[in-house]
Each structure stands twice: as C-alpha cells, then as structure tokens.
FIDREN-762543 format. One record per residue (C-alpha): residue in three letters; x, y, z. Coordinates in steps of 0.1 Angstrom, whole numbers. Example, Ala and Ser with C-alpha at 12.3 -4.5 7.8 and 13.67 -1.06 7.14 Angstrom:
BEGIN
NODE   type       u       v       w
NODE    ALA     123     -45      78
NODE    SER     137     -11      71
! end
This chain:
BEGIN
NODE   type       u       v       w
NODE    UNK       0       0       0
NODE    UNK      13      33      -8
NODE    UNK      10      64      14
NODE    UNK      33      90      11
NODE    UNK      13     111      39
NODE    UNK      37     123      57
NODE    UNK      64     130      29
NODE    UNK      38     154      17
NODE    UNK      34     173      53
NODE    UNK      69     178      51
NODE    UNK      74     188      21
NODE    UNK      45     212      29
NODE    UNK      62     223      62
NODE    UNK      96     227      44
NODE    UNK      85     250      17
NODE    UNK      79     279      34
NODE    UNK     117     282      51
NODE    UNK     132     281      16
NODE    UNK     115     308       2
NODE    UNK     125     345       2
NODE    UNK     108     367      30
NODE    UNK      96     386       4
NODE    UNK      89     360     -23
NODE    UNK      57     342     -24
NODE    UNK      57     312     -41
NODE    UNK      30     296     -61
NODE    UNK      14     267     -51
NODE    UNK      29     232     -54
NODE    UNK      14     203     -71
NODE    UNK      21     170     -60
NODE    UNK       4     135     -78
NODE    UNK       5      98     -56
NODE    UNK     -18      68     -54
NODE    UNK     -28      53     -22
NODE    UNK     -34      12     -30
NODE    UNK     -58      -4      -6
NODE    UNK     -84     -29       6
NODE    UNK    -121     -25       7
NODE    UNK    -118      16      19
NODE    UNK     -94      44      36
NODE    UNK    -106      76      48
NODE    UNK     -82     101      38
NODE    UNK     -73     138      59
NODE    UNK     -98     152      39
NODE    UNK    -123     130      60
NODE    UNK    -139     112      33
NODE    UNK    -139      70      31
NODE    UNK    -130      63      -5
NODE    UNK    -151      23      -8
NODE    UNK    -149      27     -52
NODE    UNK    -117      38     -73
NODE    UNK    -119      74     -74
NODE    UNK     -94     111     -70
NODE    UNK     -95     135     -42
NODE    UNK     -72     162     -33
NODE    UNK     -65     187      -5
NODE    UNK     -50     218      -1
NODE    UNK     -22     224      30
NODE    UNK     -14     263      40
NODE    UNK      23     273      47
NODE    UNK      30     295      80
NODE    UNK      15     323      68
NODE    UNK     -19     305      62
NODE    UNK     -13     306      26
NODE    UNK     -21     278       0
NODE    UNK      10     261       0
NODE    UNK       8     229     -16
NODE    UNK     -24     208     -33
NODE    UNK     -20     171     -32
NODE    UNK     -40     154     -58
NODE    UNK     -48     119     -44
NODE    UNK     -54      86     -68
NODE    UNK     -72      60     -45
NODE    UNK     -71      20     -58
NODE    UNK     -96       1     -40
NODE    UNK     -94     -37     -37
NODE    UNK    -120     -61     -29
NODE    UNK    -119     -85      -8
NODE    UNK    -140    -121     -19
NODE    UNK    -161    -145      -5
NODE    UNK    -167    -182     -18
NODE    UNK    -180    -215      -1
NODE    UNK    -177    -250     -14
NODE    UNK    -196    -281      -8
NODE    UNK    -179    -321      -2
NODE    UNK    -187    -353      14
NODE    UNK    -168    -385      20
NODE    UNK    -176    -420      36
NODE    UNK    -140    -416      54
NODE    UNK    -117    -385      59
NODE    UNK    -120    -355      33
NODE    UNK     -87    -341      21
NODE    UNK     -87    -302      11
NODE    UNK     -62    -288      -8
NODE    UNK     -69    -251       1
NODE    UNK     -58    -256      36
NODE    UNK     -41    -290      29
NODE    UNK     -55    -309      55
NODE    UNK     -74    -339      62
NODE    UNK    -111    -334      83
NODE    UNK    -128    -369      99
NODE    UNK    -156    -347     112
NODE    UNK    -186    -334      97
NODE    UNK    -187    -295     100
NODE    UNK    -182    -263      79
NODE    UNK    -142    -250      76
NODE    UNK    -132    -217      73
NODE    UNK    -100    -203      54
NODE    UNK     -87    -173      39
NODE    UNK     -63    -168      12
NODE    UNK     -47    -132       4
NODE    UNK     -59    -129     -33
NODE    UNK     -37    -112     -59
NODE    UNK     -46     -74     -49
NODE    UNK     -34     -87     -13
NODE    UNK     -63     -86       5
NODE    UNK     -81    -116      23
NODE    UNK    -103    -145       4
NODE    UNK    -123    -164      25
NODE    UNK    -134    -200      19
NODE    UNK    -158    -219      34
NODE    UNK    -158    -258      32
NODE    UNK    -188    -275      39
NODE    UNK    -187    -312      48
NODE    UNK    -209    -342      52
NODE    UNK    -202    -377      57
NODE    UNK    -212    -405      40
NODE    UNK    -228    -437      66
NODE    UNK    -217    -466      49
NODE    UNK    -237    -501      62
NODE    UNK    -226    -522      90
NODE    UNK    -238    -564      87
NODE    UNK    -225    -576     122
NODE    UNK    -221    -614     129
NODE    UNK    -223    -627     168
NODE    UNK    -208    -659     175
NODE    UNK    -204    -677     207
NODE    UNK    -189    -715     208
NODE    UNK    -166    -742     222
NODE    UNK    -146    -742     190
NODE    UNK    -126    -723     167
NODE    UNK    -150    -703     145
NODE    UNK    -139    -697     103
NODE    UNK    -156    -668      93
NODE    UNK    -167    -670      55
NODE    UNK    -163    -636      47
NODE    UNK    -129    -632      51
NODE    UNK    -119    -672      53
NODE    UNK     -99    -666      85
NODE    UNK    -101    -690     118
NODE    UNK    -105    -672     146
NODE    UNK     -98    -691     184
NODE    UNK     -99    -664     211
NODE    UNK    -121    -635     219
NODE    UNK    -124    -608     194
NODE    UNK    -139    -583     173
NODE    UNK    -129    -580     132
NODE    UNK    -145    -553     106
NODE    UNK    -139    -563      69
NODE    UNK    -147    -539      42
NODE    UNK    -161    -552       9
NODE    UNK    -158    -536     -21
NODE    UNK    -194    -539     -31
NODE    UNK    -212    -502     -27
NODE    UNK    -237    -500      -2
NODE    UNK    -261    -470       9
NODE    UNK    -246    -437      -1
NODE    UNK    -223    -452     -26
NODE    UNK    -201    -461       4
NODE    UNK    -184    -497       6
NODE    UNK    -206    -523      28
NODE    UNK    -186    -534      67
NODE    UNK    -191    -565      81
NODE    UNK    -187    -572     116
NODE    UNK    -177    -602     133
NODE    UNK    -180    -609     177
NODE    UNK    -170    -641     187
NODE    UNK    -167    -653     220
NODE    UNK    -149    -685     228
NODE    UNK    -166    -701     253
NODE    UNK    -135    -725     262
NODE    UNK    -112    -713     290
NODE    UNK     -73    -715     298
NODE    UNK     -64    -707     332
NODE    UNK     -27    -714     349
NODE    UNK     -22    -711     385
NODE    UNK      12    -707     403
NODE    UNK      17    -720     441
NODE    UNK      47    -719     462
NODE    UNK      39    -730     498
NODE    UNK      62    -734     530
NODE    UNK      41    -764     540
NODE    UNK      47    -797     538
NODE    UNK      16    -809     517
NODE    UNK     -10    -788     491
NODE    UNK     -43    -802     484
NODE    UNK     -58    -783     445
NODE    UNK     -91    -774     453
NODE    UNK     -96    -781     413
NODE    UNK     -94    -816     416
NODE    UNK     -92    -821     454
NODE    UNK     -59    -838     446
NODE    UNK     -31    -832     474
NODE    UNK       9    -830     468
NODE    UNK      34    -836     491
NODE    UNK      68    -821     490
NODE    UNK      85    -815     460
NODE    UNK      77    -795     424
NODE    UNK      55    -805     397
NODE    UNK      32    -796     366
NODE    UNK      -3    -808     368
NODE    UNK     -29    -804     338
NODE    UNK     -67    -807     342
NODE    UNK     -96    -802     325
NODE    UNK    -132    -792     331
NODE    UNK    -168    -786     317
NODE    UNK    -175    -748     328
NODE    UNK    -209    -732     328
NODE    UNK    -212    -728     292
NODE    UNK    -206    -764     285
NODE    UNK    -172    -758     271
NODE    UNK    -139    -773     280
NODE    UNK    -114    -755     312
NODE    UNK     -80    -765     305
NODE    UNK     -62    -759     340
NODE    UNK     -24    -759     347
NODE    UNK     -11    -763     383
NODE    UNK      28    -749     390
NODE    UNK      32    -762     426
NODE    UNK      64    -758     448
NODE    UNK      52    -771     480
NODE    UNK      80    -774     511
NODE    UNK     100    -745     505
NODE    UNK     123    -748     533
NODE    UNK     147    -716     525
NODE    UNK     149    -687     503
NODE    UNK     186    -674     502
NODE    UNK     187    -636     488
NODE    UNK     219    -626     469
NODE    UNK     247    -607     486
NODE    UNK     246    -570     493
NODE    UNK     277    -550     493
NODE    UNK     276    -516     510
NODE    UNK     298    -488     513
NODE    UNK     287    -461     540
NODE    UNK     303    -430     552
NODE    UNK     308    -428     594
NODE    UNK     278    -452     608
NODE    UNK     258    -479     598
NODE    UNK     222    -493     609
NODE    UNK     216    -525     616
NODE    UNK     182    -532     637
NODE    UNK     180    -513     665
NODE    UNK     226    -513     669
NODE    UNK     246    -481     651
NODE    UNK     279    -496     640
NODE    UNK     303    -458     641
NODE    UNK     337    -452     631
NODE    UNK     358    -419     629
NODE    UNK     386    -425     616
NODE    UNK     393    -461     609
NODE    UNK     379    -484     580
NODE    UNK     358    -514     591
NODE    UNK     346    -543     570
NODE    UNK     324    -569     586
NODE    UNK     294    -595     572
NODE    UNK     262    -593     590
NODE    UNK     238    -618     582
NODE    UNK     200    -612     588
NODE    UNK     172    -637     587
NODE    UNK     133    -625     580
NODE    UNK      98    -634     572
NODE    UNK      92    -634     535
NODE    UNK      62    -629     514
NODE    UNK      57    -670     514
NODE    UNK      62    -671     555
NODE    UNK      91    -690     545
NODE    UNK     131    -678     559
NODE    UNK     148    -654     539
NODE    UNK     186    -650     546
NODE    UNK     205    -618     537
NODE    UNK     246    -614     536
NODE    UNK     251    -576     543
NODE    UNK     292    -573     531
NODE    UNK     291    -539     547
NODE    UNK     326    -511     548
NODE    UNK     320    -482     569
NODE    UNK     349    -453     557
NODE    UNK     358    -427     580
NODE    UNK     347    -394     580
NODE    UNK     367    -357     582
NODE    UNK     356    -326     597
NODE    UNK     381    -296     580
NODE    UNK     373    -258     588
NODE    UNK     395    -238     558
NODE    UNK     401    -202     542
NODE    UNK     419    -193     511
NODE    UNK     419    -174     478
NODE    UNK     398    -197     455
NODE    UNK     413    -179     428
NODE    UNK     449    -150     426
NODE    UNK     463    -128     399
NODE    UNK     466    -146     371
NODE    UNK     438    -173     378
NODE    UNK     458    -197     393
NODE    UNK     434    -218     416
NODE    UNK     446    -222     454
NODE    UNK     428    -249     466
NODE    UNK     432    -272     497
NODE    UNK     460    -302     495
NODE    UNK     451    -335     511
NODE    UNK     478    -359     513
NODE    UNK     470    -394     497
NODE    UNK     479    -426     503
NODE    UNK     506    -429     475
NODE    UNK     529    -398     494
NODE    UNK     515    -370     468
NODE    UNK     492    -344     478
NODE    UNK     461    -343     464
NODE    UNK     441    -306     448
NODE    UNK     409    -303     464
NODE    UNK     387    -275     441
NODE    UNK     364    -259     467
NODE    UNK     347    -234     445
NODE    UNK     321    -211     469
NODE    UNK     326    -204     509
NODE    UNK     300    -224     529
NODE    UNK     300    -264     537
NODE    UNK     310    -287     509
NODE    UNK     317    -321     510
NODE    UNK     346    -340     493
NODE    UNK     349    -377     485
NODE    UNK     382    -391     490
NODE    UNK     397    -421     466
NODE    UNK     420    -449     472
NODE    UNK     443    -461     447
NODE    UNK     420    -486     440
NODE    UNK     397    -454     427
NODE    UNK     369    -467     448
NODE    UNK     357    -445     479
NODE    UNK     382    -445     510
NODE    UNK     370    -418     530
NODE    UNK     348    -384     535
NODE    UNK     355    -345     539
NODE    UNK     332    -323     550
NODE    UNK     343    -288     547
NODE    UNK     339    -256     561
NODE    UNK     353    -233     535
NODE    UNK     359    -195     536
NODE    UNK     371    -181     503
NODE    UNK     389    -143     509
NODE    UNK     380    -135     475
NODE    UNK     343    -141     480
NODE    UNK     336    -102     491
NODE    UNK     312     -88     465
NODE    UNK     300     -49     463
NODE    UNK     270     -44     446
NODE    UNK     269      -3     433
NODE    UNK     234      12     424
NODE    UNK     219      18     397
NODE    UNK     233      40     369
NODE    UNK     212      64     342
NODE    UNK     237      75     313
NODE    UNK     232      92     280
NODE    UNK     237      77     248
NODE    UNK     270      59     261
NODE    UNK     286      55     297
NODE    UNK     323      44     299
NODE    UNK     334      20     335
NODE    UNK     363      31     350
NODE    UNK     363      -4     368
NODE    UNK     366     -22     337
NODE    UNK     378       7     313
NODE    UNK     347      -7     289
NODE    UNK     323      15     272
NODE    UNK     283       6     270
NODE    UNK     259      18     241
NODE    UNK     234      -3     254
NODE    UNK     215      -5     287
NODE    UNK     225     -36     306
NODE    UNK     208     -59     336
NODE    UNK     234     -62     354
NODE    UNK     279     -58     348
NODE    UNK     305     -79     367
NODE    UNK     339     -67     370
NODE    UNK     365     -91     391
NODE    UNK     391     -70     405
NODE    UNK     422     -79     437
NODE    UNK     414     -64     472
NODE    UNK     438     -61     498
NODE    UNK     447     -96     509
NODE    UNK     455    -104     468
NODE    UNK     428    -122     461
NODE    UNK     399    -115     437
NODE    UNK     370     -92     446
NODE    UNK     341     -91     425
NODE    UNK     322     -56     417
NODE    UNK     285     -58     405
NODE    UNK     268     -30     386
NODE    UNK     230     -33     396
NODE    UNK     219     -23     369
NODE    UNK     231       2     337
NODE    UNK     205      22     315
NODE    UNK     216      40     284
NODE    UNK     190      67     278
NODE    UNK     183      79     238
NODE    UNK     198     111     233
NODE    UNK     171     137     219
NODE    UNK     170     141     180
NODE    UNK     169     181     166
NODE    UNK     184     204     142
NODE    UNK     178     241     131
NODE    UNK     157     250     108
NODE    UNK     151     275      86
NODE    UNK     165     305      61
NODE    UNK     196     308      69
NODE    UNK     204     339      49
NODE    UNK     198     375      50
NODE    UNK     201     405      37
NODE    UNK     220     432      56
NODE    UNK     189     448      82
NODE    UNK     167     417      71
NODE    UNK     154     390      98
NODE    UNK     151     353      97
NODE    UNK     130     330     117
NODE    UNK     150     298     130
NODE    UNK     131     272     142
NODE    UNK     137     234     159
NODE    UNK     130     203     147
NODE    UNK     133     173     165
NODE    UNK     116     145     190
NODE    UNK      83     153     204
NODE    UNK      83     165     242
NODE    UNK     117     182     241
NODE    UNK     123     215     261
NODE    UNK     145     241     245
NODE    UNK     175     265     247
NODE    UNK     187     289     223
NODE    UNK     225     307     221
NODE    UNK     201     337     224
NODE    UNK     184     328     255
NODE    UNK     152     319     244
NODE    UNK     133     288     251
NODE    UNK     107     288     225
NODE    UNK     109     264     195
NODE    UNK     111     291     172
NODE    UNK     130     327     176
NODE    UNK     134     354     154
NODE    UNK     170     371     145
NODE    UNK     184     398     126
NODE    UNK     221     395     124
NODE    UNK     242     422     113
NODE    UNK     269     399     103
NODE    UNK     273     362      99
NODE    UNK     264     347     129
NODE    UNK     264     312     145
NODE    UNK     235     304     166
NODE    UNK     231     270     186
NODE    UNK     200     253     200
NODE    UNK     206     228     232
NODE    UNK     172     200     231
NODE    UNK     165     184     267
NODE    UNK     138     154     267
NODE    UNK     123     138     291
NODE    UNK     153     114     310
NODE    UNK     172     145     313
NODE    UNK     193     142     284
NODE    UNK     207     167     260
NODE    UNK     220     170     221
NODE    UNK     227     207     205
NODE    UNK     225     215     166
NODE    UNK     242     250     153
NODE    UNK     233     266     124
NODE    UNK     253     300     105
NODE    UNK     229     328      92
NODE    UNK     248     343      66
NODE    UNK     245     384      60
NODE    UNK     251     391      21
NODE    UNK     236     412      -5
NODE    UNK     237     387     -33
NODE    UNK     207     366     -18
NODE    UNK     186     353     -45
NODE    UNK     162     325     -50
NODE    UNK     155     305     -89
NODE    UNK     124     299     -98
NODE    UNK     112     262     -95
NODE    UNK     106     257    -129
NODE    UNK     141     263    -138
NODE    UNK     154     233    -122
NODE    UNK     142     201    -134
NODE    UNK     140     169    -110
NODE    UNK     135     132    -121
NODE    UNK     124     111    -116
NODE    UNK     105     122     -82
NODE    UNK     103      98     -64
NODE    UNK     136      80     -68
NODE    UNK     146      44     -62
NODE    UNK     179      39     -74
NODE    UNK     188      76     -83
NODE    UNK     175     111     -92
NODE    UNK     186     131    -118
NODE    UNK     188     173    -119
NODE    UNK     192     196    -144
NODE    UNK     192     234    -149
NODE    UNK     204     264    -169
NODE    UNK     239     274    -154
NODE    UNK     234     243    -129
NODE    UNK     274     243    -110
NODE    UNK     264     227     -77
NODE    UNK     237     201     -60
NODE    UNK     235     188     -22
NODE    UNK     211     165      -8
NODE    UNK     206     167      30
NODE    UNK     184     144      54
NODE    UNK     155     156      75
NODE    UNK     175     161     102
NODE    UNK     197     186      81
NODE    UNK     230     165      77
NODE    UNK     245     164      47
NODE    UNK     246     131      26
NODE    UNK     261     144      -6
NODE    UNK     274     170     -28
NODE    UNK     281     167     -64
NODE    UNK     293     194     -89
NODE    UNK     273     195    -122
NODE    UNK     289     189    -159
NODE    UNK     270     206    -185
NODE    UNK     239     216    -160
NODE    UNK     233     181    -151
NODE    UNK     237     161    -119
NODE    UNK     231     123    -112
NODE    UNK     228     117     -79
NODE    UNK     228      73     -66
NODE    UNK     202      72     -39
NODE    UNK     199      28     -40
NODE    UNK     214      31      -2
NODE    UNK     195      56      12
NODE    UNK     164      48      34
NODE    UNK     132      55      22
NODE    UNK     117      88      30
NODE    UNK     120     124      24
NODE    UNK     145     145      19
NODE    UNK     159     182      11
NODE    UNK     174     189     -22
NODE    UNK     198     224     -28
NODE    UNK     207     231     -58
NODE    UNK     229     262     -74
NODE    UNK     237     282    -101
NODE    UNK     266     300    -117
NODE    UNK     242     331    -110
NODE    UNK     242     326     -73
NODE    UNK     209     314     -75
NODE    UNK     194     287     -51
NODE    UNK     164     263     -56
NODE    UNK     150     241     -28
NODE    UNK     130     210     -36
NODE    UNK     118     182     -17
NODE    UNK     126     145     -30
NODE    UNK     110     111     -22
NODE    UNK     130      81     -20
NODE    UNK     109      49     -25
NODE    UNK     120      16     -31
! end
C-alpha cells in the first residue's frame, strides 16, 4: 500500500523556510496513489469504498495555500466463496491441505492477488456406509466365511467389501466371537509340607510339579487348567549385598560408628518373606571414616591460578581439592584402588568471596566504567567486574543495573540567509516533548534574529530522561541573496529508487541533505546536469539544494521509495 502522507506534510512544512521573505511562491502540485483494501478515509475525511481522485489543499505558515495534493485512490475487494464435499471416510482439502474426519463447515482465507483476504468456506458431510454384524459364541474355533480366517480367542474383526452400499459407500461387516473355552494357569509356592488343589481335590506332598486338568464350565465348554506347585519350600537365600557407608551404619536397632578407621564386617539377617518361609540376607558392609576440616583461602589469585586445599594421599602425593564457593561442601576421597576411602566435610571461607554491589546507573547515549575501562551503548541488567582487594585475592564488583538513555534528536531549521537589516525565523526540529534552549536565551521552539553579520546560533534539546544533544546553524548576512524559480530546475524522476537526476540552466552545484539537516552528498554539475545514486538511502523524504553560476538557489523536496 502506498502512502506517502507524511512526505507530503513535510514537504508542505519545508516550503515555506526556503522561500524569500519577500517571495511568495506559487502553489505546489504534487500526484501519488494510495493502494488499498475495501476503503481508507483520507485527511480530507472522506472514506473512499470505489476507485476514485481527491485532493486537498495544506497552508504554509502564513496561512497561505502552500501545496495541493491530488490523491489517486485503488480500491481492492476482498472475496467471498463456499464450497460443498462429502466423504464416507476422511475429506482431504487442498486449500488448507488438511485432512477433516468430522462433519462440520471450515473456514480459510487466502490473500488474493490485490493482497487482501479470500475467504473460503468448506462444507462437509459424511457418507454412513452399512454395517452387517455377525455374533458368534462356541466351544470351538469359528472360520468366518467372509474373510476365510479361523479365529480361536475372543475378538472383534471389521472387513470392508468392495461392493457399494447406501450412499455409494463400501458395505462393513462385523464379526464378535466369544470363545466359550477357558485357559487358566495357576502358580503355588507353599512353606508347607503338603498342598491339596481345590480343582481336583488332589493333594501333593513335597516336591515340584506340573499338573494339567480339565473341566466342563458353565457354558458347557472345556477349562484347560495348569497347576505350577512348589510345596516345602524350606529356605529362600537372597543374593549378597555389598555396601559402602560414610561414618555409621544401621543395623536393627545397633549403630555400628567409626571416625577415623575403616571397618569391614558381614552381617547376616534372617526375616519373614512374602511365602512365611526364611529369607537369609549377607550384608558385606565397609563403613569409611569421615573428616571434619574448617579452611580459608583465595579460591582464585592474579593470574587465575586456583589455590585450593592439599590433602595428602595414600601414595605420598598431595592431592588438589577445588572448593569453589565459601560455605560447607563435602569432598569424596579415593583410594588407589579409585573406589571410595574416606569423607570431607568442609567448612570453607574463600577471601575472594567479598562482593559490592553499586546502584543503579542512568547514562546518556554511552557510559564508559572506570572499573573495567569498557564502554556501553546499550542498557544492561546487570555488569560484573573481578578485580584484587587487599589480601590479593579477587573481589568481585557488581553493577546493579546500567540504562543507556536515547539522546534527543533536533536540528535548526530554517533560512539561513539574509540580507543586511533583514530577519530570519530559526526554528527546531526534532523528538516530540523536548524542552528548549537557544544561544540567544530563548526557550521557544522558534526565535526570530536579525544578524548584522554572519552569525552562529546554537540550540541545546532536553527530553524527558534529562538528556541533551545541540544543533548550530550560521545565518549568513550578504547582498547577493537570490532564489530560482522552481521551474528552472528540473528533478526526475520524483520519487527516486535507485537515483534522481537534476538539471538546470547554469546548474554548478547540487547537495542533498536528510530531514535532520545533515548532509549526505554534494556533487558538482557537468553541463547543468547532476546524477545523484540514492539505492542506499532509506526511504523517506529529503531536502534537495541546488545552485547556479548566478548565485541562485532552488530548494525541492525529493522522495525516495523503493
């Protein structure tokens, strides 16, 4: 969609500072297109709904018609468009490329080729294809003569044919069958000396065995029974447990301790299982000593060479223990064996653990740390810095928190030359909400001066967080002040993608400045031409001088759009 709004406002607001305080210029014409769905109400308050041209008129300072834009609107429509499907199974739609099992209606939009929205809307219905179902119940294996499979346990089969039924759907079948003959196993292990099966009344003395039996159940059908008997268990004997513990072990209602000596013993425990029968347990248990050390060093010195605490081994060499953060830690000591051998419990005081946390700081634009000689651009959560305090070791230093305020955006505007006795009026341009301060005193966002010789004048902008940026500008005094005509100066294209051409009669100089009134280039004309690249230049509007062998001067406003 094109709206070039607001190039046009300033374009309108420009015009006036480039004329002559006694020139009055005629008024400007300016052409675009606005490209749009279904409607736009334009500043003229009107809602354009059809293709159609409007324009409006803007008035310079002096309430003067300045410029008339002539508006082309380009309406779009959007489109609405429903569709209808059914399917004995899942529907697949291509427009939203999905698959849908339930009935319902669908909605989708598209973006058609004007870009604005298409919506679709899928109907859907399903299709009830017909169900034959087939209940058997019997003794023996049942062969189903629609799919010619023997079936022997309980189940449930569907089989589609390929015959159409109702709704031009393929006919189901269905087939439940229930086998009416039974298979049961049953497990007994028993401490006792004799089992009597209450199956067949049967009873088995000591020993283990596999007994099969069968029986007529209620539906007249076979039971096929299996008995797993173990009668006589005399004594379950539970794998070894091997357990390493650190200073005590429990065992019943004794504490086996040790503080500084290893101790190895078997205890043997003997306890009711799940069967009633005796369950014997070999506990191989090691008890390793335990360490109490209280500590305090620099974790880390100059250099980052960690200081930790030495522990002598058992092989003569001292081992590094890494205790990274004051408080209690515990260490686990290893034998040459690597297996465990003892434990340390420390209490550990690092000298480099003092922290200062400074407050909050507001900067403007960019905020250099002394602490860390680093400059910031950007605000930050929070900034470490690790420096040495007195007893060598590191010290950390904590920023709380850093904000980099925007500094304000503003330049002077305005004619900036004079004749001798003449007046100009300067005025600021800039961020909304800024407070201001002129070389002259004044605090008003436009001043009025009469220089009676060239004369620098600069404007200091304050916004809201305090912070400040200043723009000068030089009114030049001279008697040779004069102004071209528009029309002698021919720009093109207007607006400009890649670049802009200018010519004129007697054409020696062109510069193109930003909004902001910095200059992005200056070119001198061969042959009163200029071409000017603008392919790397944002889009926007911007501020073009050019000059003549004459000492003539013609402002124009161009539009870059790409």
């Amino acid at each position: 969609m094109k709206k070039g709004f607001i190039g046009f406002l300033l374009m309108a607001f420009c015009l006036p500072f480039v004329m002559h305080a006694q020139y009055k210029a005629p008024i400007a014409i300016v052409y675009d297109t606005i490209d749009t769905c279904d409607s736009y109400t334009w500043i003229d308050g009107h809602n354009y709904t059809e293709n159609s041209t409007g324009y409006y008129i803007y008035k310079n300072a002096s309430s003067e018609d300045s410029l008339m834009v002539i508006m082309t609107f380009v309406i779009h429509k959007s489109s609405v468009a429903e569709v209808s499907a059914s399917s004995c199974g899942g529907y697949y739609w291509a427009v939203s490329d999905s698959v849908y099992e339930t009935p319902g209606d669908y909605t989708y939009t598209l973006t058609n080729a004007a870009g604005c929205d298409s919506v679709i809307t899928l109907h859907f219905t399903h299709k009830n294809p017909d169900t034959t179902y087939t209940d058997i119940s019997q003794c023996a294996a049942y062969t189903w003569s629609v799919d010619g499979n023997t079936y022997v346990n309980d189940t449930t089969v569907y089989f589609t044919s390929q015959t159409a039924g109702a709704d031009s759907c393929h006919a189901v079948y269905c087939l439940r069958y229930k086998q009416m003959t039974t298979v049961d196993t049953i497990f007994v292990q028993t401490c006792e000396a004799t089992y009597t099966w209450p199956i067949n009344g049967v009873t088995y003395n000591t020993g283990k065995g596999i007994v099969p039996f069968r029986k007529v159940n209620e539906g007249g059908c076979d039971t096929m029974y299996t008995l797993k008997y173990d009668v006589g268990v005399g004594q379950f004997e539970l794998p070894d447990t091997t357990i390493s513990v650190f200073g005590s072990f429990v065992w019943g209602n004794d504490t086996i301790k040790t503080d500084s000596t290893r101790i190895d013993t078997v205890l043997v425990k003997t306890f009711a299982s799940i069967e009633d029968c005796d369950t014997v347990m070999n506990y191989n248990v090691t008890i390793l000593p335990v360490f109490t050390i209280d500590t305090a060093f620099c974790g880390r010195v100059s250099g980052r060479r960690y200081m930790g605490y030495r522990w002598p081994t058992e092989d003569g060499d001292d081992a590094l223990i890494k205790l990274t953060r004051s408080g209690d830690t515990t260490y686990i000591c290893k034998g040459a064996d690597r297996k465990d051998s003892c434990m340390m419990k420390f209490h550990y005081t690092d000298l480099a653990s003092d922290t200062t946390w400074l407050p909050e700081i507001a900067a403007c634009g960019i905020f250099t740390w002394e602490a860390n000689n680093t400059t910031y651009r950007t605000s930050q959560d929070s900034i470490l810095c690790r420096l040495t305090n007195v007893r060598g070791c590191d010290s950390i230093v904590i920023l709380t928190k850093l904000t980099i305020n925007a500094l304000p955006n503003v330049y002077i505007g305005g004619i900036l030359q004079v004749r001798p006795g003449g007046s100009t009026k300067l005025f600021a341009v800039g961020d909304s909400n800024l407070t201001y301060l002129w070389s002259t005193g004044e605090t008003s966002d436009t001043i009025t001066v009469s220089p009676s010789e060239n004369t620098e004048y600069s404007l200091t902008a304050t916004n809201g967080n305090g912070c400040q940026r200043s723009s000068t500008a030089t009114v030049v005094v001279s008697e040779g002040l004069n102004q071209a005509t528009a029309n002698s100066v021919k720009v093109f294209p207007n607006p400009a993608s890649t670049k802009v051409t200018i010519e004129g009669e007697n054409l020696v100089n062109v510069k193109l400045y930003n909004m902001l009134g910095q200059l992005m280039v200056s070119k001198n004309a061969v042959n009163g031409k200029v071409s000017l690249p603008v392919a790397d230049y944002n889009n926007g509007s911007y501020i073009l001088r050019a000059e003549t062998a004459d000492g003539k001067t013609t402002i124009r406003s161009v539009v870059i759009k790409k």
